[in-house]
LOKELUM-686889 format. One record per residue: residue number from 1; x, y, z of N, C-alpha, C, CB in turn. Coordinates in Angstrom, 3 decimals. Glycine has a CB too. Example, Ala and Ser with C-alpha at 12.3 -4.5 7.8 and 13.67 -1.06 7.14 Angstrom:
BEGIN
R_1_13.190_-5.690_7.800_12.300_-4.500_7.800_13.200_-3.300_7.800_11.308_-4.473_9.046;
R_2_12.850_-2.250_7.080_13.670_-1.060_7.140_12.900_0.030_7.870_14.084_-0.598_5.725;
//
This chain:
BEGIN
R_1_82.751_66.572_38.876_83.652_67.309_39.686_83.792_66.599_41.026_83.176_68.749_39.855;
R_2_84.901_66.832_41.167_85.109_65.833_43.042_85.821_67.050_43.576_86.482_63.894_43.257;
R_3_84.887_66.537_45.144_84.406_67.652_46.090_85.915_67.032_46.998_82.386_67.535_46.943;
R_4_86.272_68.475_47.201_87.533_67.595_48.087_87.145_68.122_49.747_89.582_68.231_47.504;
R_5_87.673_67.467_50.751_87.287_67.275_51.511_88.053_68.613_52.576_87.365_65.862_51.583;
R_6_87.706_69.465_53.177_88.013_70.151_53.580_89.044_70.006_54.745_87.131_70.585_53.618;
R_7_90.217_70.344_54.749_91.326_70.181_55.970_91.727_71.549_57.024_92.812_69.743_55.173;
R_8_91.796_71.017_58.167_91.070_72.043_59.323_92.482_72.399_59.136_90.247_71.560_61.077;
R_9_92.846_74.292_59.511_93.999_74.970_59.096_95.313_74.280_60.038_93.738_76.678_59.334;
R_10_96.553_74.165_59.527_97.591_74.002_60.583_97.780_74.267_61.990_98.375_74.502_60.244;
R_11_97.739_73.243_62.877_97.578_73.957_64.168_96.763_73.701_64.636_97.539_75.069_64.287;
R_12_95.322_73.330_63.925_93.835_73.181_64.862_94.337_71.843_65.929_92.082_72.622_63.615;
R_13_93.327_71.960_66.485_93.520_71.496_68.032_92.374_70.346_67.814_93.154_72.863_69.468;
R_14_92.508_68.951_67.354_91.253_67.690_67.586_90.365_67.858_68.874_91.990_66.060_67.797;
R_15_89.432_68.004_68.574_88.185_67.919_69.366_87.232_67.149_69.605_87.649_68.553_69.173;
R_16_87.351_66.043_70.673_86.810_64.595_70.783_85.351_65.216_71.471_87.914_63.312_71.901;
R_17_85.478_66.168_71.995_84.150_66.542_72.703_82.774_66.212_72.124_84.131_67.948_72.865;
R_18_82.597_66.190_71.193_81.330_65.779_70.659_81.157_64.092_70.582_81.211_66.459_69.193;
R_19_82.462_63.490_70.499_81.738_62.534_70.677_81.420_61.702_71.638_81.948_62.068_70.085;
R_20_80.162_60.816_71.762_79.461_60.029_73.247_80.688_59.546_73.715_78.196_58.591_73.077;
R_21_80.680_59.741_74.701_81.332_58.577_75.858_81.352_57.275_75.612_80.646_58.512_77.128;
R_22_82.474_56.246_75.693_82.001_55.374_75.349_81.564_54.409_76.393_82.692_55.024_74.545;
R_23_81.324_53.102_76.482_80.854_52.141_77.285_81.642_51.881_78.488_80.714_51.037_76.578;
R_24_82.977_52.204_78.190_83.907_52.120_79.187_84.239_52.621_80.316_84.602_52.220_78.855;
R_25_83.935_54.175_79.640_84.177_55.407_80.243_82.910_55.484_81.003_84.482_56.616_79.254;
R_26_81.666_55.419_80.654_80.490_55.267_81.368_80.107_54.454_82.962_79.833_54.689_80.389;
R_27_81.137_53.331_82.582_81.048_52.635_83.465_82.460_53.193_84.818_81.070_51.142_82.691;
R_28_83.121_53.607_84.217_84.302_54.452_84.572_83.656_55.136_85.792_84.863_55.534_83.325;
R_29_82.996_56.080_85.414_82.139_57.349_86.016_81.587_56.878_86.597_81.356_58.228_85.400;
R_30_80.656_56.120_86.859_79.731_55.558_87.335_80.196_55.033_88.615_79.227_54.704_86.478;
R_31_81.316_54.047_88.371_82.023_53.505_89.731_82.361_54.449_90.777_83.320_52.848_89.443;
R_32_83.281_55.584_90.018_83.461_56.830_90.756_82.786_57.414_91.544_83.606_57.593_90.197;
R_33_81.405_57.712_90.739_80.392_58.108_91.407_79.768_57.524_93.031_79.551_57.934_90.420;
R_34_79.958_55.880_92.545_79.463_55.212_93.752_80.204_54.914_95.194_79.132_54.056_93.284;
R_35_81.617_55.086_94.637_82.826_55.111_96.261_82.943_56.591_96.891_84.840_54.657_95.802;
R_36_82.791_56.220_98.037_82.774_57.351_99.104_83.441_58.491_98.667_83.399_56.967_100.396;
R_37_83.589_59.573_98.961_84.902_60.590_98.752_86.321_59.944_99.626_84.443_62.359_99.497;
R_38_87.033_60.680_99.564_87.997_60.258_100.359_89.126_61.338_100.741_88.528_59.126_99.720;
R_39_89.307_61.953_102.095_89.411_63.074_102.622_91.236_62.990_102.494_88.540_63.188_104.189;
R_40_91.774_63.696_101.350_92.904_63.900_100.500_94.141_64.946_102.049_92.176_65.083_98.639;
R_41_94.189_65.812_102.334_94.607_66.501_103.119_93.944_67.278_104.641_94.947_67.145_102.288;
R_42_94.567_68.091_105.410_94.181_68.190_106.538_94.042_70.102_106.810_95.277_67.243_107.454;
R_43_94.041_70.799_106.469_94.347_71.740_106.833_94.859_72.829_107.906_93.886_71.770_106.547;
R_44_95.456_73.093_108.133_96.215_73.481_109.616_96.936_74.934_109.153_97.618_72.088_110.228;
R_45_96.368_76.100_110.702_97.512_77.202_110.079_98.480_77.072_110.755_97.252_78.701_110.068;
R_46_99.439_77.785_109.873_101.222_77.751_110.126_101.201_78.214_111.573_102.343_78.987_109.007;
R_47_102.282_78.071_112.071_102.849_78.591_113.326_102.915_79.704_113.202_103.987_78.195_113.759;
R_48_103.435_80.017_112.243_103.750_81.944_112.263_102.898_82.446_111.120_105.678_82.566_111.844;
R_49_101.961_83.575_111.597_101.534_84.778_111.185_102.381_84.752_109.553_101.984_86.085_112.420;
R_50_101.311_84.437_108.235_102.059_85.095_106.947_101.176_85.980_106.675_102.401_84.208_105.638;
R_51_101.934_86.854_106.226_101.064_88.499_105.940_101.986_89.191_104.982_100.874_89.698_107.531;
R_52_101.470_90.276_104.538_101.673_90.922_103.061_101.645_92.404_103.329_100.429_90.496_101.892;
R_53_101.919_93.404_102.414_101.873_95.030_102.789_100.551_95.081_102.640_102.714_96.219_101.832;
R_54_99.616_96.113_102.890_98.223_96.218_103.077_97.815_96.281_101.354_97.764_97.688_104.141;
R_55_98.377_96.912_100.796_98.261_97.095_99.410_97.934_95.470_98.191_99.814_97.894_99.138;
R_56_99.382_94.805_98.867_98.832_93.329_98.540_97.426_92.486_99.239_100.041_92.455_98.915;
R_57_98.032_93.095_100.453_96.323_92.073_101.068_95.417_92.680_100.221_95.555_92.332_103.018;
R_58_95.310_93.918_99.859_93.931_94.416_99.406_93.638_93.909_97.765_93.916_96.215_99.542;
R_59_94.556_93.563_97.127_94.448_93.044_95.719_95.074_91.762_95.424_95.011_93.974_94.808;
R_60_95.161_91.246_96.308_95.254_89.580_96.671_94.239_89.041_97.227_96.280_89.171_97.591;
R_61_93.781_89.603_98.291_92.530_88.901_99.214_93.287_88.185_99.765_91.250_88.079_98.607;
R_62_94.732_88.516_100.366_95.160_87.275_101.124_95.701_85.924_100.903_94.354_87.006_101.620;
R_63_95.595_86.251_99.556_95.409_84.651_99.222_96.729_83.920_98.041_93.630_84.522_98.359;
R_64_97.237_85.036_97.734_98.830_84.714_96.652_99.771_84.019_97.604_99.842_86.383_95.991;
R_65_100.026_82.439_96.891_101.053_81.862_97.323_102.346_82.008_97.062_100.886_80.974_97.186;
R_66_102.964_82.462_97.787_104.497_82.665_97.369_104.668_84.370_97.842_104.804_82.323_95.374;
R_67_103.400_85.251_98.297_103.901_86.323_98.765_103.630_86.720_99.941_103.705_87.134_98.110;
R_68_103.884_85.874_100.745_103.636_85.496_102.457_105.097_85.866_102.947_103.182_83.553_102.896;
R_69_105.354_86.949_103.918_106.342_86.448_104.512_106.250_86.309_106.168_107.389_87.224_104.061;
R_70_106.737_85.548_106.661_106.715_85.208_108.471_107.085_86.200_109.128_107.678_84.080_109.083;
R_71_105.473_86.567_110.198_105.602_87.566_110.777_105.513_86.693_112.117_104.649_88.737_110.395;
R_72_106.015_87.654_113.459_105.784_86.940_114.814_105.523_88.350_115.643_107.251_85.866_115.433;
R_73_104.572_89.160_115.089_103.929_90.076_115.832_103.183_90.348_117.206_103.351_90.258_115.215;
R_74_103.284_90.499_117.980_102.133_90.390_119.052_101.201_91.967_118.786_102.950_90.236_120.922;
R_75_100.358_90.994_119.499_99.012_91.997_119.828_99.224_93.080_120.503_97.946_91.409_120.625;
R_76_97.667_93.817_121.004_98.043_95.106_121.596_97.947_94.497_122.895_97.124_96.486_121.291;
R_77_97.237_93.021_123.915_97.641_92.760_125.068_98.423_91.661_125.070_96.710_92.681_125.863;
R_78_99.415_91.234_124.213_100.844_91.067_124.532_101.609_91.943_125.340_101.484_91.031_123.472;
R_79_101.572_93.193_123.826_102.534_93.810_124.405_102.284_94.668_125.700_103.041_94.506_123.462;
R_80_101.032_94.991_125.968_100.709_95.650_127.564_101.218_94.808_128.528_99.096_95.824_127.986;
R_81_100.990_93.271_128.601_101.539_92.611_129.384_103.423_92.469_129.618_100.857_91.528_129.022;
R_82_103.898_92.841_128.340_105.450_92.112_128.030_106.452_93.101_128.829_105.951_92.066_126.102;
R_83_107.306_92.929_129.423_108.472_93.291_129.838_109.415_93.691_128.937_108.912_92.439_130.489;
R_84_109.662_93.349_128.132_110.614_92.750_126.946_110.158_94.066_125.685_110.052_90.685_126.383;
R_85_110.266_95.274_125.674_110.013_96.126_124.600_111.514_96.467_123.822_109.230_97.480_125.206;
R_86_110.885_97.180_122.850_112.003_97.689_121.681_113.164_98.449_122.401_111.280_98.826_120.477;
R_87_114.417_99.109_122.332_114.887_99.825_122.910_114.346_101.148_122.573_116.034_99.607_122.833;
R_88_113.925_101.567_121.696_113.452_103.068_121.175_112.076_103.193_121.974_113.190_103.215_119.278;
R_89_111.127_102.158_122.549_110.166_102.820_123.255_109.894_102.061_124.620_108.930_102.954_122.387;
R_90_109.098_102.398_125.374_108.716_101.985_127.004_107.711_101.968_127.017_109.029_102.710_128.162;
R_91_107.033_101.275_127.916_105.313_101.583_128.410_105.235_103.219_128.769_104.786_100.537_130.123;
R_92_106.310_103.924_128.828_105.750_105.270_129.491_106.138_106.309_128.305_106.553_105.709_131.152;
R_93_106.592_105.152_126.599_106.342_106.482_125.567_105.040_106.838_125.526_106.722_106.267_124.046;
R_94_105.355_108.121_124.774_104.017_109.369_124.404_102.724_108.513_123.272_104.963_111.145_123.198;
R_95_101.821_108.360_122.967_101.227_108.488_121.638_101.560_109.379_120.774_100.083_108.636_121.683;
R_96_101.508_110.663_121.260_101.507_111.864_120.538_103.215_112.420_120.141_100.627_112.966_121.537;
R_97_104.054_111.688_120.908_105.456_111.936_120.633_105.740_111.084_118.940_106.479_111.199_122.130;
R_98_104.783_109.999_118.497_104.962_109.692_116.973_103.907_109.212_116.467_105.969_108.787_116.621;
R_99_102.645_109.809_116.714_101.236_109.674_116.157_100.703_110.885_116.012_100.319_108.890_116.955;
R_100_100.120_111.491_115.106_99.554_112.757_114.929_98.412_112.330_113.921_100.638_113.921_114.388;
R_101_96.751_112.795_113.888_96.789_114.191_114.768_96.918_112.857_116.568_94.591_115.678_114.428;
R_102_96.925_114.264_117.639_97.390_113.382_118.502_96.254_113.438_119.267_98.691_113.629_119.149;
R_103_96.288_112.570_120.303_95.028_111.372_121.044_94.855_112.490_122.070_95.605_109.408_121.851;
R_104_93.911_112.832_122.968_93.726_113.782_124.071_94.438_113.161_125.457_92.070_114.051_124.275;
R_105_95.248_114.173_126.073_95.609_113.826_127.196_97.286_113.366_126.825_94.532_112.702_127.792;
R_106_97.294_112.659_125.208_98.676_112.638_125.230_99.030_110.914_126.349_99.261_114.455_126.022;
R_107_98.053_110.123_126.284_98.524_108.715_127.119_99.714_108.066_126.573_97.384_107.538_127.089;
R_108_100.436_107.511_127.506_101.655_106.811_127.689_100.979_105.496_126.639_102.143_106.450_129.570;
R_109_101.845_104.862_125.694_101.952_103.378_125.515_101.167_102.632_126.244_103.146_102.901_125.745;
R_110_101.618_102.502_127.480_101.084_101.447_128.317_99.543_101.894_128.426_101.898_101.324_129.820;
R_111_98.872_102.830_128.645_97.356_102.974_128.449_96.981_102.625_127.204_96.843_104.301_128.673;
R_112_97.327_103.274_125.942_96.750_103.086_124.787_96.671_101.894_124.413_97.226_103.697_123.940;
R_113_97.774_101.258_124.923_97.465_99.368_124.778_96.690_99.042_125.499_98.531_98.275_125.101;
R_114_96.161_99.307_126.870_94.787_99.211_127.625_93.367_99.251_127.320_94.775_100.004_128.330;
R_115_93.483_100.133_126.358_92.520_100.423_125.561_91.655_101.240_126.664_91.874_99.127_124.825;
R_116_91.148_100.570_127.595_90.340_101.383_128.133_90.286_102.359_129.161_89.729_100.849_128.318;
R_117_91.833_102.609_129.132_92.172_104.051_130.106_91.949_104.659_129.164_93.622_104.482_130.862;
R_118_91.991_104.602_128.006_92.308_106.112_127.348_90.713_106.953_127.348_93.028_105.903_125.415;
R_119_91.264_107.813_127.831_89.608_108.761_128.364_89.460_109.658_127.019_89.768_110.157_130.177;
R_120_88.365_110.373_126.974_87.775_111.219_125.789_87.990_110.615_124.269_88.491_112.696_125.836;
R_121_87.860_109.360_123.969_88.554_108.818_122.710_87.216_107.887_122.268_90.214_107.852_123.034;
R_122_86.548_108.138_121.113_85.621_106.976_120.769_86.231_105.952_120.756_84.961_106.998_119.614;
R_123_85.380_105.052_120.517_85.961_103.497_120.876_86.661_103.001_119.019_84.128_102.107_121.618;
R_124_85.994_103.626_117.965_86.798_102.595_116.776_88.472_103.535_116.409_85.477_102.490_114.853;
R_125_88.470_104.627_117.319_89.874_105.415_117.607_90.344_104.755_118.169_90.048_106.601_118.222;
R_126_89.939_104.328_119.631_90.742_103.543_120.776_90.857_102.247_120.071_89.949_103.390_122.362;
R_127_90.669_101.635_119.238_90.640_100.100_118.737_92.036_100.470_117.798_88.920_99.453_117.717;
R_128_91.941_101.148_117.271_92.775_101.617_115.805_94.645_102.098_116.506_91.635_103.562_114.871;
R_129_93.869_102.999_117.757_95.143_103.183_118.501_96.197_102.502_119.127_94.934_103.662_119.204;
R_130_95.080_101.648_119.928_95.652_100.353_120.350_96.907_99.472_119.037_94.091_99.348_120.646;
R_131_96.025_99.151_117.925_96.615_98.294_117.025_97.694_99.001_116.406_95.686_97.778_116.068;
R_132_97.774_100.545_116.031_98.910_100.770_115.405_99.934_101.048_116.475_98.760_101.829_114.422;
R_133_99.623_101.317_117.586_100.688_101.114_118.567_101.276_99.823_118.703_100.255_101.446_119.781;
R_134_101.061_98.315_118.833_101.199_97.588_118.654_101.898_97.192_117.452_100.431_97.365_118.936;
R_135_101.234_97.758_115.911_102.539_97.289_115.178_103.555_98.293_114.849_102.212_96.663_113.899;
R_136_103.502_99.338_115.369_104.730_100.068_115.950_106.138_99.384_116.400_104.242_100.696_117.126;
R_137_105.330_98.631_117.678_106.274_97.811_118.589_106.870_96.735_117.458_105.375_96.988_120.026;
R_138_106.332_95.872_117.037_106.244_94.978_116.423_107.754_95.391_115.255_104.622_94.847_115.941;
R_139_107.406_96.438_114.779_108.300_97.153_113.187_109.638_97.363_113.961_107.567_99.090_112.313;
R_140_109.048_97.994_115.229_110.851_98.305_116.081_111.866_97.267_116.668_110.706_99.155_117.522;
R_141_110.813_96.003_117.003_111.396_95.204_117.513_111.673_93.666_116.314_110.562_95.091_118.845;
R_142_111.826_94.022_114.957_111.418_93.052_114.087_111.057_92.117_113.862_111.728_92.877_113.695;
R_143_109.813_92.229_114.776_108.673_91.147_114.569_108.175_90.660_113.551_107.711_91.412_114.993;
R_144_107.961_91.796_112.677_107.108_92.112_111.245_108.123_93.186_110.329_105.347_93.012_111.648;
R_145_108.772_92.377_109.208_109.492_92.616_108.744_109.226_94.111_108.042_109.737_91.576_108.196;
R_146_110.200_94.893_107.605_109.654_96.302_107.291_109.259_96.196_105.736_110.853_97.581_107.595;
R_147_109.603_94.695_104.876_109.001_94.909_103.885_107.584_94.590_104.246_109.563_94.258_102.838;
R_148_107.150_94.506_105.050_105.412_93.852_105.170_105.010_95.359_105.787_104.981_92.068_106.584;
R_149_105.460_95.955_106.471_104.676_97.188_107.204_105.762_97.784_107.983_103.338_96.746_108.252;
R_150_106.163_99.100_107.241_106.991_99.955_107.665_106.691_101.260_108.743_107.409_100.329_106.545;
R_151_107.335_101.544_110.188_107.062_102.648_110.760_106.241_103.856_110.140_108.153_102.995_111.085;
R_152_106.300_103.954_108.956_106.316_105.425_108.135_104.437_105.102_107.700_107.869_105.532_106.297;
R_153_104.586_103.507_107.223_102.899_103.573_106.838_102.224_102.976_108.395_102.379_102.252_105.164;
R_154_102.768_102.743_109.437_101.600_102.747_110.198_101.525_103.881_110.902_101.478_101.691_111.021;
R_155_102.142_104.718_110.615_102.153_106.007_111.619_100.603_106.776_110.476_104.305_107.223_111.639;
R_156_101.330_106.574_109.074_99.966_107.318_107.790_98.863_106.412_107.850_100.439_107.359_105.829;
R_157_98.499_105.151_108.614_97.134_104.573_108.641_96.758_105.205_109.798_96.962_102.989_108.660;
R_158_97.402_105.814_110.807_96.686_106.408_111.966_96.126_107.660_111.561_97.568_106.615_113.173;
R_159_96.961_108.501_111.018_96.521_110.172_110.910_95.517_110.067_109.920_97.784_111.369_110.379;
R_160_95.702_109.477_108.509_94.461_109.234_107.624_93.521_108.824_108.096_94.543_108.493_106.701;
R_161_93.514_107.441_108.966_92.089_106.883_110.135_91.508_108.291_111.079_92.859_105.417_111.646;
R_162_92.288_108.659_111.408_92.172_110.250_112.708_91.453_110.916_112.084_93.577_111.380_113.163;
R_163_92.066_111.035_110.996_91.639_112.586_110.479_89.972_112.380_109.572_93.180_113.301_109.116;
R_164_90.065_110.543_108.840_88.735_110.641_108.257_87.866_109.758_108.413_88.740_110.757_107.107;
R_165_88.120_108.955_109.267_87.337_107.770_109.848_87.935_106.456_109.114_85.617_107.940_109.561;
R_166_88.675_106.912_107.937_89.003_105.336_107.056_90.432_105.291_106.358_87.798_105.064_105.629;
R_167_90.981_104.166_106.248_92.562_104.390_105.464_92.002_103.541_104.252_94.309_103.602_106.383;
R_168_92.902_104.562_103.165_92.839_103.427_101.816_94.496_103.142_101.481_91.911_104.250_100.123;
R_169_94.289_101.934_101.969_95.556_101.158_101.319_95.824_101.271_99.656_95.337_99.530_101.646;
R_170_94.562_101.321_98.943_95.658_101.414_97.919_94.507_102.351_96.962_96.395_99.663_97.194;
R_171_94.248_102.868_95.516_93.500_104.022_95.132_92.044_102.811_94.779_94.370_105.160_93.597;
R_172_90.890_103.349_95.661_89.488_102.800_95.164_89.114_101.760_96.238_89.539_102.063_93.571;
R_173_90.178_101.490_97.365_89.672_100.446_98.628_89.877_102.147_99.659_91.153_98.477_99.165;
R_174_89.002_101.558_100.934_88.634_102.070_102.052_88.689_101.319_103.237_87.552_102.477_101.901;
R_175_89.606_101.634_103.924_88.906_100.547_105.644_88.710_101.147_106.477_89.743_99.462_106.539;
R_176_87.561_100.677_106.920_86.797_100.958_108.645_87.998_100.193_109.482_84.808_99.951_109.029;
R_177_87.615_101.146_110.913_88.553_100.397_111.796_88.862_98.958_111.982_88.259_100.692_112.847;
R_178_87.362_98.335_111.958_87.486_96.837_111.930_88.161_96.001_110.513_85.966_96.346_112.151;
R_179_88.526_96.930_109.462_89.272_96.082_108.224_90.692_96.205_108.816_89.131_96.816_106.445;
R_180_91.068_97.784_109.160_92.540_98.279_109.550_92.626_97.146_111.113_92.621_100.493_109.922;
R_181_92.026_96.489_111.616_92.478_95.854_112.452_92.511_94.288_112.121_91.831_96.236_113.507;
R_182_91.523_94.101_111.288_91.399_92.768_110.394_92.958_92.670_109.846_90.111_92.915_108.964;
R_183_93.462_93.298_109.202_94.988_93.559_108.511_96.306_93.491_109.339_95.043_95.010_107.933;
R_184_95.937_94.093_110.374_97.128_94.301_111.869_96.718_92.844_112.256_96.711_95.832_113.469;
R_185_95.974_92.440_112.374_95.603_90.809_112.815_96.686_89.794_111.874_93.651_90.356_112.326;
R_186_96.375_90.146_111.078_97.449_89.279_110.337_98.818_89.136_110.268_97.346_89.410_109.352;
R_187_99.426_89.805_110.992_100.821_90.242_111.203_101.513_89.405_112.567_100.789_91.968_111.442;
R_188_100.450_89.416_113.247_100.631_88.813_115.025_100.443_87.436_114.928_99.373_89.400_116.299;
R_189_101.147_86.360_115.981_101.119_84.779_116.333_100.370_85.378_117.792_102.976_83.687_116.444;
R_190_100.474_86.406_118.630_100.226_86.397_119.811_98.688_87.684_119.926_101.803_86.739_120.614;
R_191_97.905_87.680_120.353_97.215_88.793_120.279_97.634_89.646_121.774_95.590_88.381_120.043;
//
């Protein structure tokens, strides 16, 4: 009887892996091994702030190419310093005229960007206040485009932060003030 030789099904995929390396290739590697590295690119960040809705940062990590868009946000002491505001607000709008629950005393803009006028306020409130006031400014004056962060969700990262110490961007994440400002960071070229 003759044994016939078994043929791997249509489609299989040749698999050189098993066999040694040969003499060539050895020596191949080897050379490789022995020349320096050699430093391929430079890394540099962009001019402008790329940032994402909080929802993507949070299930991206930041890090999806192609869903960046250019923000030119400023900070919360930009804008204390700037002349130059939205037409819809002033250094002498309310907090509490579009932030709820609302801040004690009811401070003007121009304090809450101070951060440290604002009296009776723990400090990761006053940090949080500061920043969503800031990208307030930012959304009104289209700094930061409204597909990246719309009036409506930074007004709901304040009252959710207010009301429980943490915002979840999206179902099963949580941020402390310092993530919700880690996130507003990303939006701004200017702090």
């Amino acid at each position: 009887m003759v044994k016939r030789a078994r043929t791997p099904p249509q489609g299989a995929v040749h698999d050189d892996s098993a066999k040694p390396p040969s003499a060539d290739r050895r020596r191949w590697l080897k050379a490789g091994l022995s020349t320096p590295p050699i430093l391929m690119t430079v890394a540099s960040r962009p001019v402008f702030a790329q940032c994402v809705p909080p929802s993507a940062y949070v299930s991206l990590g930041a890090s999806a190419p192609g869903m960046y868009q250019e923000c030119l946000g400023f900070g919360p002491s930009t804008w204390a310093g700037s002349s130059s505001w939205p037409d819809r607000y002033s250094p002498d709008s309310r907090f509490n005229d579009y932030f709820e629950p609302n801040l004690n005393g009811n401070p003007k803009f121009s304090e809450v960007l101070g951060y440290d006028r604002i009296a009776n306020v723990d400090e990761p409130h006053r940090t949080v206040a500061r920043w969503v006031t800031a990208a307030l400014l930012n959304n009104a004056s289209g700094k930061v485009p409204e597909s990246v962060l719309k009036a409506m969700t930074i007004q709901h990262i304040w009252t959710e932060f207010a009301r429980t110490g943490s915002f979840a961007p999206t179902s099963g994440a949580s941020w402390s003030a310092t993530e919700i400002v880690h996130y507003l960071e990303t939006t701004i070229i200017s702090a």
